[in-house]
C-alpha positions in Angstrom: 11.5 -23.8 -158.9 14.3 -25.6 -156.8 13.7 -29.0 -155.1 15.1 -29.5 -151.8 16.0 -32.3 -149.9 12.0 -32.8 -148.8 9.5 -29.3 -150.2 10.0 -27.4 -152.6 11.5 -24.1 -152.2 11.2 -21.4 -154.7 14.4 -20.1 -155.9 14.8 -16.8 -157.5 17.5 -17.0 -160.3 19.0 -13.3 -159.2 18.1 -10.6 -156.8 15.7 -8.3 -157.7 16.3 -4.4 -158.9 15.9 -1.7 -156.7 16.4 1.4 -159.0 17.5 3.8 -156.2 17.6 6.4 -158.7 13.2 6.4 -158.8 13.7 7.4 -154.3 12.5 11.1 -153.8 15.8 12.8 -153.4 14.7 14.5 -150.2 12.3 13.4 -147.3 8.4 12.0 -148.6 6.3 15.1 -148.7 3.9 15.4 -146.1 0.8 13.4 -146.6 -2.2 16.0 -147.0 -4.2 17.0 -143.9 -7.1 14.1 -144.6 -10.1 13.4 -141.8 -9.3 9.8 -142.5 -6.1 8.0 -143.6 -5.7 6.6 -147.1 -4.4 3.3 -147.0 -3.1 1.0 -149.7 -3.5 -2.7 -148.9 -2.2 -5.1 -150.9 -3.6 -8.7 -150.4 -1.2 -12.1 -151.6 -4.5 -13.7 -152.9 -1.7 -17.4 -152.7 -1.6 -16.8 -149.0 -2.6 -19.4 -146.6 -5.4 -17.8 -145.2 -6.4 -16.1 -148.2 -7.2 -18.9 -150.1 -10.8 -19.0 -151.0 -11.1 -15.5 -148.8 -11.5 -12.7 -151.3 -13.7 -11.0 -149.9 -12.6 -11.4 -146.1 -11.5 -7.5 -145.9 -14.0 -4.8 -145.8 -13.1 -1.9 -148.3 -14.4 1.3 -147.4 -14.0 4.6 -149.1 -10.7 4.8 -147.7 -8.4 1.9 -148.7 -7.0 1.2 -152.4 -7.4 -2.4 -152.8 -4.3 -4.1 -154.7 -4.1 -8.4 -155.4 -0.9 -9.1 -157.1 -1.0 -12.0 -159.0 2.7 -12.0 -160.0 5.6 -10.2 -157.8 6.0 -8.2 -161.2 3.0 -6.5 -160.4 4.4 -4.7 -157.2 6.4 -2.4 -158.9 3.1 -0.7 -160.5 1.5 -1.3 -157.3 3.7 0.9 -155.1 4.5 3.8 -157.4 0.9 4.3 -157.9 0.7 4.0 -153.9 3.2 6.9 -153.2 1.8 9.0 -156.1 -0.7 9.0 -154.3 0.6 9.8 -151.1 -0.7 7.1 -149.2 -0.9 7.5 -144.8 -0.7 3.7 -144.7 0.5 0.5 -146.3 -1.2 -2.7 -145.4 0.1 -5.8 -146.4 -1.9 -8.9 -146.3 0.1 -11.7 -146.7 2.9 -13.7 -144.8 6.8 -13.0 -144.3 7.5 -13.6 -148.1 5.3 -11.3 -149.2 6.6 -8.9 -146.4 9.9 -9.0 -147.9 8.5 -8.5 -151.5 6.6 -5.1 -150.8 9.6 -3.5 -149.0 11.9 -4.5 -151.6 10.3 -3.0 -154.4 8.7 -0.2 -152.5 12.6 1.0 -151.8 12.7 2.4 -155.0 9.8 4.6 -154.3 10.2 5.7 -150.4 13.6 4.9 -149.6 14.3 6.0 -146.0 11.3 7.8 -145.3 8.2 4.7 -145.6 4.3 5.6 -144.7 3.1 3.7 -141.4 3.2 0.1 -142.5 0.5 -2.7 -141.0 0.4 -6.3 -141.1 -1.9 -8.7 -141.6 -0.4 -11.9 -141.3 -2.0 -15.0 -143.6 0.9 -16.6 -144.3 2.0 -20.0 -143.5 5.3 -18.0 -141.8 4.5 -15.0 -139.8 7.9 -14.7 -137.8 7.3 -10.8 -138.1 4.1 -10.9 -136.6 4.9 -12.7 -134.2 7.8 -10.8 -133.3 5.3 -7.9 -133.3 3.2 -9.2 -131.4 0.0 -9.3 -133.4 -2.2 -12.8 -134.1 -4.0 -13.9 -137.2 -6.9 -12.5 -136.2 -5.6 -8.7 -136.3 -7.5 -7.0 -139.0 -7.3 -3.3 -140.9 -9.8 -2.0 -138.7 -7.7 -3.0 -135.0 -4.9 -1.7 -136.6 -6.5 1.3 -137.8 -7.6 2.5 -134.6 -4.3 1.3 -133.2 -2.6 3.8 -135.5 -5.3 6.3 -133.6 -4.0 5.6 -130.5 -0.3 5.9 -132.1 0.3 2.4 -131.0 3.4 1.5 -133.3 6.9 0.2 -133.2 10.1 0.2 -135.7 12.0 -2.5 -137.0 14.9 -2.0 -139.7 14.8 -5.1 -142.3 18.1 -6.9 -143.5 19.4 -5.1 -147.0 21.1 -8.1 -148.8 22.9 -6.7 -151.7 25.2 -8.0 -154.1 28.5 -6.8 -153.5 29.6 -5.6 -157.1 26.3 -4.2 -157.7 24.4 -2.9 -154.8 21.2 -2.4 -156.9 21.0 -6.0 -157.0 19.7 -6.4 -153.5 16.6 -7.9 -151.5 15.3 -6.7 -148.5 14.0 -9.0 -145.1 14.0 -10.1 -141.9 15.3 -13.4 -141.6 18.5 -14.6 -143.4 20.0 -18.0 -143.2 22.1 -20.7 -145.0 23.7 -24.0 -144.4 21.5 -26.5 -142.7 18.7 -23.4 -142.3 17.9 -24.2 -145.8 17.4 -27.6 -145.4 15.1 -27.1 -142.5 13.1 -24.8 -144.3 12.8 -27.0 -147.0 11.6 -29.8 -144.6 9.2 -26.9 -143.5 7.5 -27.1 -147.0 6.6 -30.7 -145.5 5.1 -29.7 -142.1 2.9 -26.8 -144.0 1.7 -29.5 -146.0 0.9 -32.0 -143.0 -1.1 -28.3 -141.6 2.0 -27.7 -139.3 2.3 -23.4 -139.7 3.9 -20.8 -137.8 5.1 -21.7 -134.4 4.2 -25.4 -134.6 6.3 -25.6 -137.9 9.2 -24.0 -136.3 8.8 -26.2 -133.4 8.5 -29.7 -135.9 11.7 -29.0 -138.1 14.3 -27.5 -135.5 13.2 -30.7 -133.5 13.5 -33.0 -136.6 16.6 -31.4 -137.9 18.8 -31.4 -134.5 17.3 -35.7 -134.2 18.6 -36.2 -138.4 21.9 -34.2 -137.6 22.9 -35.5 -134.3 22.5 -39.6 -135.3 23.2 -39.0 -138.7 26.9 -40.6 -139.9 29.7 -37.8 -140.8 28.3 -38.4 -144.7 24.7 -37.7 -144.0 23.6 -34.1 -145.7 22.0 -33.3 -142.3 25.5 -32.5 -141.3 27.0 -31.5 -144.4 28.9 -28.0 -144.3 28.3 -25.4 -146.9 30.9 -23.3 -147.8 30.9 -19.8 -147.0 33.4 -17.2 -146.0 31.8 -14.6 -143.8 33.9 -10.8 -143.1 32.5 -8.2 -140.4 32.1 -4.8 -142.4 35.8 -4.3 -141.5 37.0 -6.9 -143.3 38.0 -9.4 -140.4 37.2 -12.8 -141.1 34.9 -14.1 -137.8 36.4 -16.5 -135.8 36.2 -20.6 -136.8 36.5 -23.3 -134.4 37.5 -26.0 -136.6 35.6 -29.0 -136.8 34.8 -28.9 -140.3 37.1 -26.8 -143.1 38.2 -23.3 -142.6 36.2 -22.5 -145.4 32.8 -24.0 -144.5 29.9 -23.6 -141.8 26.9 -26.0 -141.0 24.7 -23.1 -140.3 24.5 -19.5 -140.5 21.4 -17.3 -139.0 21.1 -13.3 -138.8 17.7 -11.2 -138.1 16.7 -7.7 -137.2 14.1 -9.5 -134.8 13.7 -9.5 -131.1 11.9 -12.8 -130.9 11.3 -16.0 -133.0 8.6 -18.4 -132.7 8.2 -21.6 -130.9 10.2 -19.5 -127.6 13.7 -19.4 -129.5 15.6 -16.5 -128.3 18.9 -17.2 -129.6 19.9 -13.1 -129.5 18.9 -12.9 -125.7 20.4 -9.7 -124.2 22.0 -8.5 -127.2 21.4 -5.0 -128.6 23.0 -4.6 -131.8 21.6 -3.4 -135.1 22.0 -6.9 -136.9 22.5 -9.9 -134.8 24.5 -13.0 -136.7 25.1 -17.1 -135.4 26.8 -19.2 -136.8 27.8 -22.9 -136.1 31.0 -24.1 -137.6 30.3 -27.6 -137.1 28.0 -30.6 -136.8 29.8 -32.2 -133.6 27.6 -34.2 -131.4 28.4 -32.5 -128.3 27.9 -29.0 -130.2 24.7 -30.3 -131.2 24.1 -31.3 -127.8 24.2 -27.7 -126.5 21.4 -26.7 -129.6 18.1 -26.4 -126.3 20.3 -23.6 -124.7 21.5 -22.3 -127.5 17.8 -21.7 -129.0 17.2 -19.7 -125.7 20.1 -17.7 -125.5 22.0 -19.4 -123.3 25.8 -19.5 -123.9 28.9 -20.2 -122.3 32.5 -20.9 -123.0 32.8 -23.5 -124.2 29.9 -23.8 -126.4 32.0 -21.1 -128.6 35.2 -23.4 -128.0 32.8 -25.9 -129.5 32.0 -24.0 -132.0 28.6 -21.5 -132.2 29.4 -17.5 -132.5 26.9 -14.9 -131.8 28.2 -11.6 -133.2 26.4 -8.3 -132.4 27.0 -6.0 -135.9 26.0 -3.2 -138.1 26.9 -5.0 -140.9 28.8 -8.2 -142.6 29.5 -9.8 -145.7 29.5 -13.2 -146.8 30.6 -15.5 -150.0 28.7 -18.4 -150.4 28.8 -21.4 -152.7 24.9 -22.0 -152.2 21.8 -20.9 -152.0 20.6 -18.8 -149.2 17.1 -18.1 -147.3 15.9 -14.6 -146.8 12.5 -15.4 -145.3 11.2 -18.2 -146.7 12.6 -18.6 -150.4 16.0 -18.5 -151.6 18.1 -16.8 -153.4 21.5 -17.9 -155.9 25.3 -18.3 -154.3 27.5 -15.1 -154.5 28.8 -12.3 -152.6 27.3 -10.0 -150.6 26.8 -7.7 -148.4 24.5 -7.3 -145.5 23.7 -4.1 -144.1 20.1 -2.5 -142.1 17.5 -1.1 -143.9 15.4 2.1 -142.9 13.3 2.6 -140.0 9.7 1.1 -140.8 7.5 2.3 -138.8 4.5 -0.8 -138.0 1.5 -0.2 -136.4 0.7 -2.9 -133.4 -2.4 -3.9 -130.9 
């Protein structure tokens, strides 16, 4: 575990393995014709509103019940899942665990994934909300949502190291710089029962108050250093304010929407959307309530805050990052989007 500057924020010590040798070399065979889907749900029993819930899911004939106790486990998990052909997998769990299944589950269905439903129990559930569907969504709504061929697709983030690109981790929401230490702060607010929207709401309203009367010293507006390349090669642009070689804060999601009303990709349609603030000016900071919602002029990018619309980047960094929710050692990588995943909503 890694301490941050308030929670604790687990830190993974590398990326994990995807094997992409194990992916069927040509599309999933075709599920067999079944009068009812098989589905296999895997429940994070650590998730917030799994605690003390084991038996909150009904398990019918149906449905291959799977509780990880260690990430470890996943690996097992999913090959036995796509032996046997599953229709469905259901994941019960929050956006960490989210980001766990289709990491490890790329070794085993690589571009082609069954339907995929969420049940969100996690203290973050920015992919359900982005989806649309509330904590009280349950296997059986999105069961006979998939009936009713109620579904929509969303490519994850593939975050890969670049001299090994089996070293890689798969999400939805990717940040560094001062994003880390306001999902560390987060750890707080979960702890004070602050979750989902409220706790986006708490920190990017405590961090913006601790960065903008904070002295030039204070580590609320610290840079990190980072060099970030479109897939090109081209450097992105800096606006000075801080080294050439630094950034107070860099964001990029697959998403259309965030919680708490942040729309900071409003009106762009790109297959990875990236922000990043080059400074901690005042009068940048200033501009941070129309910058949540999408609202950007001139000179907030002469002051220093880029939106870039991609299909892919890369970016050396000399600490840790966020991939929703935990974080993951410095290096060099490359960012690029996953498959289609296909996810079954209201």
């Amino acid at each position: 575990m890694a301490m941050g500057m308030h929670g604790a924020i687990h830190l993974f010590d590398h990326l994990p393995q995807v094997d992409m040798a194990d992916r069927p070399l040509s599309e999933r065979t075709m599920a067999p014709a079944r009068s009812e889907p098989l589905v296999g749900l895997i429940r994070n029993p650590r998730s917030h509103g799994n605690e003390g819930a084991a038996d909150k899911l009904g398990e019918g004939p149906g449905v291959i019940v799977a509780t990880p106790r260690k990430r470890s486990e996943l690996h097992g998990i999913l090959a036995d899942f796509a032996a046997q052909n599953v229709d469905y997998i259901a994941i019960d769990g929050g956006d960490g665990t989210v980001r766990d299944v289709i990491t490890h589950g790329a070794s085993f269905f690589g571009e082609s994934w069954p339907g995929l439903i969420l049940l969100p129990s996690g203290k973050t559930n920015a992919l359900a909300h982005d989806l649309g569907i509330s904590s009280g969504w349950t296997l059986a709504d999105a069961l006979a949502a998939a009936k009713q061929q109620h579904a929509v697709t969303r490519h994850p983030l593939v975050v890969a190291q670049r001299d090994d690109e089996s070293a890689q981790v798969r999400g939805f929401v990717l940040g560094a710089g001062a994003f880390t230490s306001a999902i560390s702060l987060g750890q707080d607010a979960h702890r004070f029962g602050a979750f989902d929207a409220a706790v986006v709401g708490v920190t990017t309203i405590w961090s913006v108050f601790q960065a903008f009367f904070g002295g030039r010293d204070n580590i609320w507006r610290r840079g990190t250093r980072m060099r970030l390349r479109s897939s090109d090669g081209a450097e992105f642009e800096h606006a000075g304010g801080a080294p050439l070689d630094e950034r107070y804060l860099m964001f990029a999601s697959t998403l259309h929407t965030f919680p708490a009303g942040l729309r900071p990709f409003k009106h762009m349609a790109a297959p990875i959307r990236l922000a990043l603030f080059d400074n901690s000016r005042r009068r940048l900071l200033l501009r941070i309530p129309l910058i949540f919602r999408g609202n950007v002029g001139t000179g907030t990018r002469r002051q220093g805050y880029h939106t870039h619309g991609l299909d892919g980047f890369e970016f050396d960094i000399s600490d840790r990052f966020i991939l929703d929710g935990e974080a993951f050692p410095q290096g060099a990588y490359r960012v690029t989007p996953g498959p289609a995943l296909r996810f079954i909503v209201p």
